[in-house]
Backbone bond lengths (Angstrom), bond angles and torsions (degrees), N, CA, C in turn:
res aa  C-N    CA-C-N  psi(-1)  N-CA   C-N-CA  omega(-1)  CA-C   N-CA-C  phi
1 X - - - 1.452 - - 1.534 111.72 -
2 X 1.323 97.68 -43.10 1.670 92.78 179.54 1.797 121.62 -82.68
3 X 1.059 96.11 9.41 1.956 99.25 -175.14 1.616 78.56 -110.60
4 X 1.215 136.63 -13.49 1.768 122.03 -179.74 1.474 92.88 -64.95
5 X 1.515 107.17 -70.06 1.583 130.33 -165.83 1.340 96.30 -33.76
6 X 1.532 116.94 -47.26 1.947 107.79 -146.26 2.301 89.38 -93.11
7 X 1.646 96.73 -0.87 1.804 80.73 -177.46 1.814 92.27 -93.05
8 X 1.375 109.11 -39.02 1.634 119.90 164.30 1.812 101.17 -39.10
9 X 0.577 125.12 -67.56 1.632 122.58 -171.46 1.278 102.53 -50.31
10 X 1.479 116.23 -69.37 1.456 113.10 -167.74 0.857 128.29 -52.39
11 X 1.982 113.82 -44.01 1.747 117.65 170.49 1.800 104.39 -54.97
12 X 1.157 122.09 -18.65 1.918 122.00 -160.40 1.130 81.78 -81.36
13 X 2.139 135.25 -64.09 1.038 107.91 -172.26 1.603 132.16 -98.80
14 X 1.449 103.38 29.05 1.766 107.57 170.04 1.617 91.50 -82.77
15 X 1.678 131.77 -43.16 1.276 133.41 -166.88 1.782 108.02 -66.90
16 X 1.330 103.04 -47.13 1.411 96.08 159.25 1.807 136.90 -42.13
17 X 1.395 81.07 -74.71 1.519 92.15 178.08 1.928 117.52 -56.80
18 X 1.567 115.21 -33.21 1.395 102.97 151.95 1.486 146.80 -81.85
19 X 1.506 103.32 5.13 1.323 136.85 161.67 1.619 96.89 -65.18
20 X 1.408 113.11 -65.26 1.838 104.32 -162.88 1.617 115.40 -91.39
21 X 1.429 105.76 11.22 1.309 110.99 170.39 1.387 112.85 -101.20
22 X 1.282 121.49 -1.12 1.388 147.45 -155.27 1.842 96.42 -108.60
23 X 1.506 97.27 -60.64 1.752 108.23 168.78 1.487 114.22 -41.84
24 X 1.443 102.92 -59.25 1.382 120.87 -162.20 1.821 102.75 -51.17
25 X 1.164 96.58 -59.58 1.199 117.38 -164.27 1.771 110.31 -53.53
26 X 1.357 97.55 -75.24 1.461 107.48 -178.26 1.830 115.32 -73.64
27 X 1.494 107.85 -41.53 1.480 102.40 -165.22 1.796 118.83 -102.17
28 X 1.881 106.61 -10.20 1.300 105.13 171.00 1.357 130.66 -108.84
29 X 1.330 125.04 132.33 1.436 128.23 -160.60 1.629 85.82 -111.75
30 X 1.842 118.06 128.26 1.248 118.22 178.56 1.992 97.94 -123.42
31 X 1.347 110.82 -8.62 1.587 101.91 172.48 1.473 113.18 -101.47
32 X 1.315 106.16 127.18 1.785 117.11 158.95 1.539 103.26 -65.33
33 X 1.430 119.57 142.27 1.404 133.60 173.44 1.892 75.70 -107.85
34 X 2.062 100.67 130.04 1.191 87.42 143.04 1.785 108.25 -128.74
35 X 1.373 110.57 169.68 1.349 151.95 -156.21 1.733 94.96 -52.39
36 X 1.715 151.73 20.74 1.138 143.21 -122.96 1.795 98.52 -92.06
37 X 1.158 132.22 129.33 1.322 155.78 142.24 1.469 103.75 1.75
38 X 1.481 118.13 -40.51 1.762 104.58 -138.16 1.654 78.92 -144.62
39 X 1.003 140.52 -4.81 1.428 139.86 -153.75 1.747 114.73 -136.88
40 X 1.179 100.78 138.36 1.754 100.40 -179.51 1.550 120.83 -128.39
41 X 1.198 121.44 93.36 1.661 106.44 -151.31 1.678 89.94 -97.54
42 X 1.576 88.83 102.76 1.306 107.00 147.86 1.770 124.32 -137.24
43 X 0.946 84.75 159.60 1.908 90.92 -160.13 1.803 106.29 -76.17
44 X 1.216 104.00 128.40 1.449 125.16 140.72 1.199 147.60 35.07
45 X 1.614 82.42 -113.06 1.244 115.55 164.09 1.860 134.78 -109.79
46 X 1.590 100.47 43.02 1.660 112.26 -167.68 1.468 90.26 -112.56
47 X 1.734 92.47 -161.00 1.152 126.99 175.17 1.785 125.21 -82.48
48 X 1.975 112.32 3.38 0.580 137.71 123.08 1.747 145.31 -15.24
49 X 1.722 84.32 -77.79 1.548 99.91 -173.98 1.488 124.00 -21.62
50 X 1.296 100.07 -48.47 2.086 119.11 -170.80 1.499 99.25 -67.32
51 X 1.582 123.02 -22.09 1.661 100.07 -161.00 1.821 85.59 -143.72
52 X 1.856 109.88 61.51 0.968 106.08 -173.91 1.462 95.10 -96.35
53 X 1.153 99.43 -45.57 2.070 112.09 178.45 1.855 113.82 -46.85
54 X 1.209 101.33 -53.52 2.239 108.69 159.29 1.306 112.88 -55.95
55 X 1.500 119.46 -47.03 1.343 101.26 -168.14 1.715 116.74 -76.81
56 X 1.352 104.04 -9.60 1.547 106.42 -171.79 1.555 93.69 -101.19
57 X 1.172 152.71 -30.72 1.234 147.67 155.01 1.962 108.88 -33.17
58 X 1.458 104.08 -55.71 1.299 102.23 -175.76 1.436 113.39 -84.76
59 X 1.237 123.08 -18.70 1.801 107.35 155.71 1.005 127.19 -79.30
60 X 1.797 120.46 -15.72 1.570 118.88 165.49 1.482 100.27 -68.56
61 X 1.305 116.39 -31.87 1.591 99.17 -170.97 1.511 104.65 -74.17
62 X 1.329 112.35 -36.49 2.183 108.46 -173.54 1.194 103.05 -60.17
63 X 1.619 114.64 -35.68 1.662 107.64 171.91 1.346 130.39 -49.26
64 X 1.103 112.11 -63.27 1.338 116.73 177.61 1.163 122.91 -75.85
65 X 1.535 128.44 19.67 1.323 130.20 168.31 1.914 111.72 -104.03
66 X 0.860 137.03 132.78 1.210 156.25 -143.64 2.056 81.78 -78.76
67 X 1.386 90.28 138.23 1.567 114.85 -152.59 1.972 108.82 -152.77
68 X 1.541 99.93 132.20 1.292 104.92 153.27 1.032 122.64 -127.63
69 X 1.651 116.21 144.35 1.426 117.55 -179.72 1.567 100.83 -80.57
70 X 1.557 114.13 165.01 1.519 112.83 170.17 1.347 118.97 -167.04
71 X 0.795 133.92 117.65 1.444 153.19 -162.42 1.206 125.30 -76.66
72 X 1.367 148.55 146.32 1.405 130.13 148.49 1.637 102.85 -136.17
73 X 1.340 125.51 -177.08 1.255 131.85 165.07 1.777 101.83 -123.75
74 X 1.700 78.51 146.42 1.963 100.28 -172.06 1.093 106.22 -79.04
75 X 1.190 114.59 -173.06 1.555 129.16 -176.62 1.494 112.52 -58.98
76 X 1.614 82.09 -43.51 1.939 106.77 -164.73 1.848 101.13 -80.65
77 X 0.997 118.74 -19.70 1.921 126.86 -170.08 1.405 107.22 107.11
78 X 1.347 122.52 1.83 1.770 119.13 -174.15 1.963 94.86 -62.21
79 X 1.286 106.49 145.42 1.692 124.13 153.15 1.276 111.45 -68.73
80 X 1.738 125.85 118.91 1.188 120.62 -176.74 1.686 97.94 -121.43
81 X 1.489 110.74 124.10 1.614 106.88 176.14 1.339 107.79 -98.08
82 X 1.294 120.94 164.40 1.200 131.67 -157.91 2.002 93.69 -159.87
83 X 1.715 118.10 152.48 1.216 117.79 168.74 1.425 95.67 -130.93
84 X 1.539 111.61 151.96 1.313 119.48 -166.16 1.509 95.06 -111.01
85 X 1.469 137.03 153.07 1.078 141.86 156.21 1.728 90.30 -129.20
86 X 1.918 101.93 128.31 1.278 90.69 146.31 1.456 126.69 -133.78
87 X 1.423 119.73 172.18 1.491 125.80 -140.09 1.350 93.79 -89.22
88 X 1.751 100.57 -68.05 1.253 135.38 171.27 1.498 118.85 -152.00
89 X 1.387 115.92 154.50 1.576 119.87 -172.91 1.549 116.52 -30.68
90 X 1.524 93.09 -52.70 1.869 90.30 -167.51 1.386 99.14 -106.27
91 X 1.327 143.75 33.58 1.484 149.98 -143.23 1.603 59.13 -104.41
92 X 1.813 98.03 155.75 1.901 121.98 166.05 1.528 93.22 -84.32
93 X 1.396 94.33 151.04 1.785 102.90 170.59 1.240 113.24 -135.40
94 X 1.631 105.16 132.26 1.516 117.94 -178.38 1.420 97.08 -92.56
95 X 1.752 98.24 139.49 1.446 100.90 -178.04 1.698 84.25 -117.09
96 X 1.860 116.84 122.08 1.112 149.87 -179.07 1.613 111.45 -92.21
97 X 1.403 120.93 129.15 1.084 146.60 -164.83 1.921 111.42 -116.47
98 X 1.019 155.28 107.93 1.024 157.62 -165.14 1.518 111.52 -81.54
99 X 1.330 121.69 -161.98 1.826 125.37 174.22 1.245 107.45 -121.88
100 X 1.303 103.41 174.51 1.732 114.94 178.75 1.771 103.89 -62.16
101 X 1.626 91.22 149.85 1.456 119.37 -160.93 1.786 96.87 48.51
102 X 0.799 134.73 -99.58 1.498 128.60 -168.76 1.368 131.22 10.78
103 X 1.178 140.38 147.77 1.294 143.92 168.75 1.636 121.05 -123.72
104 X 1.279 111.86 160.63 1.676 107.42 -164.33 1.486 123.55 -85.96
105 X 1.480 117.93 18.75 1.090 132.32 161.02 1.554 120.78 -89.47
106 X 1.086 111.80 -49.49 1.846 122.14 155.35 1.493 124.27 -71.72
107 X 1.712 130.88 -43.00 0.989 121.65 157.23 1.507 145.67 -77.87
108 X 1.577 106.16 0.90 1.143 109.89 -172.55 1.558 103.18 -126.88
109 X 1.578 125.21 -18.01 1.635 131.86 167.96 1.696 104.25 1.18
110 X 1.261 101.95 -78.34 1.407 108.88 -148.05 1.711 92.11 -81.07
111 X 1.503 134.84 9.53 1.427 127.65 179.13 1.317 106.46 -93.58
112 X 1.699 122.09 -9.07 1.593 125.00 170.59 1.405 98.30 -66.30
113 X 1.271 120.98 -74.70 1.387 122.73 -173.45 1.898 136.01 -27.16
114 X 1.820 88.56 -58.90 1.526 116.59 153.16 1.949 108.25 -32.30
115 X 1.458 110.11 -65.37 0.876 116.88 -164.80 1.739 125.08 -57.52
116 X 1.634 96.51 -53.32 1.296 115.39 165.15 1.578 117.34 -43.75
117 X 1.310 118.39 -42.58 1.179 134.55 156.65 1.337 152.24 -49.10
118 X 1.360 105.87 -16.35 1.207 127.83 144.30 1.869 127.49 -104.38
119 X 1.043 87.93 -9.26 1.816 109.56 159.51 1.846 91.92 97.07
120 X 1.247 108.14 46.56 1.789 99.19 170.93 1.741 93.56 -119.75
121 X 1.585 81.33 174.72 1.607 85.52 170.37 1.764 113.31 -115.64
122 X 1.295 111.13 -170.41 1.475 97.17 -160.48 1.861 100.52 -146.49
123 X 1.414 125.22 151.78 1.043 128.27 -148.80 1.349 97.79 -160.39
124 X 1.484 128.25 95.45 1.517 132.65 -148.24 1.159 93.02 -98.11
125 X 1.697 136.13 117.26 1.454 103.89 173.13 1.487 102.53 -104.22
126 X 1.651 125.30 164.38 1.288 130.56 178.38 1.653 87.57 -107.34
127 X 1.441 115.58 128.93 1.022 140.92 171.02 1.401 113.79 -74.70
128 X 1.865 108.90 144.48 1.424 105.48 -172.54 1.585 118.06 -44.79
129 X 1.870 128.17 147.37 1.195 125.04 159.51 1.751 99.11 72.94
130 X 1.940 111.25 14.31 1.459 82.20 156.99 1.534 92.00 -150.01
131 X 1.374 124.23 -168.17 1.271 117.07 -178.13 1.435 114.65 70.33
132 X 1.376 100.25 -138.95 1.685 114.18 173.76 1.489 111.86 -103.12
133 X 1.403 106.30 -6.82 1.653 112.18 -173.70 1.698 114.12 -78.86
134 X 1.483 110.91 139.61 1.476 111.17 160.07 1.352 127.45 6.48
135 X 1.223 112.55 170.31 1.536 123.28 164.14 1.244 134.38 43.37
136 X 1.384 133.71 166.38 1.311 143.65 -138.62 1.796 111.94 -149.55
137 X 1.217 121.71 8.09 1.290 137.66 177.35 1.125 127.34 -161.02
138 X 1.292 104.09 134.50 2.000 133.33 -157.94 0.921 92.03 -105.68
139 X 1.730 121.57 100.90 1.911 118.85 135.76 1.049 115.93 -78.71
140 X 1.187 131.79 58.05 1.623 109.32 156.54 1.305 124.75 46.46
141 X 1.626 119.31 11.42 1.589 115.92 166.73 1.447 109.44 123.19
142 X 1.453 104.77 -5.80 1.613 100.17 -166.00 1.572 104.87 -94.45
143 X 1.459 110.62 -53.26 1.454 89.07 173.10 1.827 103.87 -69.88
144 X 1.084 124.86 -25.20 1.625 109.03 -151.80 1.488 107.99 -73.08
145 X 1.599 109.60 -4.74 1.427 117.54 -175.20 0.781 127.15 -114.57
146 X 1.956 117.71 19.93 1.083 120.40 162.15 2.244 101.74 -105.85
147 X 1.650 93.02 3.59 1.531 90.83 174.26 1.697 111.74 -91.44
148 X 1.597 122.68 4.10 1.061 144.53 179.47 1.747 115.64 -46.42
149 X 1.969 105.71 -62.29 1.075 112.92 172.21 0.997 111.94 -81.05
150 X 1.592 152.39 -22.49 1.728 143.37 144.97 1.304 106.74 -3.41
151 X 1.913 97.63 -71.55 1.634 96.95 -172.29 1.545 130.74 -73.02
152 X 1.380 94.66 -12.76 1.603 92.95 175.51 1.570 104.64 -102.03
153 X 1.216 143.34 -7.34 1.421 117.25 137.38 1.775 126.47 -68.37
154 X 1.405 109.90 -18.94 1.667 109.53 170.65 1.536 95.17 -63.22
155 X 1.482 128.97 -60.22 1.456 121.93 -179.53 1.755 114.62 -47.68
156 X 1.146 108.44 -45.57 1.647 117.85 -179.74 1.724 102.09 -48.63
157 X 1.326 105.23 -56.31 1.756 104.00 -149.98 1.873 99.22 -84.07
158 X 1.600 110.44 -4.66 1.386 118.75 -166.85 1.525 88.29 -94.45
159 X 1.319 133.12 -58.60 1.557 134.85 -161.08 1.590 98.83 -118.45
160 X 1.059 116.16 10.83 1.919 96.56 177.32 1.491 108.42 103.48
161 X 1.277 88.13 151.37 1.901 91.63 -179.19 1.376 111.38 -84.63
162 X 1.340 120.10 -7.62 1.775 118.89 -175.29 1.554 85.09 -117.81
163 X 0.650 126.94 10.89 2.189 115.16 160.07 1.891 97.96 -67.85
164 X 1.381 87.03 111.62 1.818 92.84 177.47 2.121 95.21 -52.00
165 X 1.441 98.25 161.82 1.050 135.72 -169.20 1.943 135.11 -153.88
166 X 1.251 99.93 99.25 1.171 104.13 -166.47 1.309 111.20 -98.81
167 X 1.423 144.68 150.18 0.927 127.68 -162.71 1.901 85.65 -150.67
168 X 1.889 117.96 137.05 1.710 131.36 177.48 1.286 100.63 -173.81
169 X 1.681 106.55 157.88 1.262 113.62 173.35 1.896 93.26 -157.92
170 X 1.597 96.83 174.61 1.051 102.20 -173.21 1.748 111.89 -114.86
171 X 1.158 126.88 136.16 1.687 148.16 174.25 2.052 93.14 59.93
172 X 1.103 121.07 -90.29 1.187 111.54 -163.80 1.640 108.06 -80.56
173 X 1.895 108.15 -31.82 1.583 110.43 159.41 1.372 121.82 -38.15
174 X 1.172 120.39 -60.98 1.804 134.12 167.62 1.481 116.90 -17.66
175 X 1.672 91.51 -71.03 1.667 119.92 163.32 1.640 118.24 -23.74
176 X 1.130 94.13 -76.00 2.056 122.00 176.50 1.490 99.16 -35.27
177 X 1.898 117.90 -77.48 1.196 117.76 -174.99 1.056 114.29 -70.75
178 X 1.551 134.61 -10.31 1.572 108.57 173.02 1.831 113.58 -84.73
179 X 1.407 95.16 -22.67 1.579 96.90 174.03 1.318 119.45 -59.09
C-alpha cells in the first residue's frame, strides 16, 4: 500500500511539473520587446530569416512616418499599447491584431503601408504579454478578444461612433478578433 502511495505521488508530481513546463513554454511571455530607434528584434534563425531585409525596410518606413502611441486599460487593469498611423482625418481605421509570441511592430510593419494604400489609417495594437503592453500570459485569443471592443470604443470615443472601423489580425491576431 505504501509503495502505491509513493508511485501515486510521483506520477501527481511528474504531471505537475510537466503541466508548468508546458505553461512556461507555450502560454508565458516573460520578455518586453521595446520599440528601439536603431534596432529590429527579429529572430535569426526562424521563418523570418528569408524576409529579414523587407521586414526591416517596412519598420524603418512605419518609423519614420508620424505616429501616436495610445493606450487603453483591459478588463483585468493590464496597460495595453497601441501605435496610431494616420492616413487622413476621416480615412476608416483598421485596428490590427498580431500572432502568437509576436508583437505589432514586426508583425504588422508592412500592414501600415497596405493600409495607407488603400487610403485607411492604421492602429497596430501590441497584444496582452507582448510588445510594450501588460501582462505575462498568452490565451490564444480568449482573453485578448475580449480586449478587442476596448479598442474599438477607444477608436469610437476618439473619432466618433460612425467613423468606419475595421477590425484583422494575423495567425493568433485572426484568432483574438474572430473570438
Amino acid at each position: 500500500m505504501a509503495a502505491f502511495l509513493i508511485i501515486l505521488a510521483v506520477l501527481a508530481a511528474l504531471v505537475l511539473l510537466t503541466s508548468y513546463i508546458c505553461f512556461r513554454l507555450a502560454f508565458y511571455a516573460s520578455r518586453k520587446t521595446e520599440n528601439l530607434a536603431d534596432e529590429f528584434d527579429i529572430p535569426d534563425d526562424s521563418i523570418y530569416g528569408g524576409f529579414r531585409d523587407l521586414l526591416v525596410s517596412w519598420m524603418k518606413a512605419a518609423k519614420a512616418l508620424p505616429q501616436e502611441d495610445i493606450t487603453i486599460r483591459s478588463f483585468d487593469g493590464l496597460e495595453l499599447a497601441g501605435t496610431y498611423y494616420e492616413y487622413a482625418p476621416d480615412a476608416p481605421i483598421e485596428i490590427l491584431f498580431h500572432g502568437y509570441r509576436g508583437f505589432s511592430e514586426r508583425d504588422m510593419c508592412g500592414a501600415v503601408q497596405r493600409c495607407f494604400a488603400v487610403g485607411h489609417s492604421a492602429l497596430l495594437v501590441d497584444q496582452r504579454a507582448a510588445g510594450i503592453s501588460d501582462g505575462h500570459v498568452i490565451t490564444f485569443g480568449v482573453k485578448e478578444s475580449e480586449d478587442v471592443p476596448l479598442w474599438i470604443d477607444a477608436v469610437a470615443q476618439r473619432f466618433g461612433a460612425d467613423h468606419p472601423v475595421y477590425i484583422g489580425g494575423v495567425s493568433m491576431g485572426a484568432t483574438t478578433v474572430l473570438l
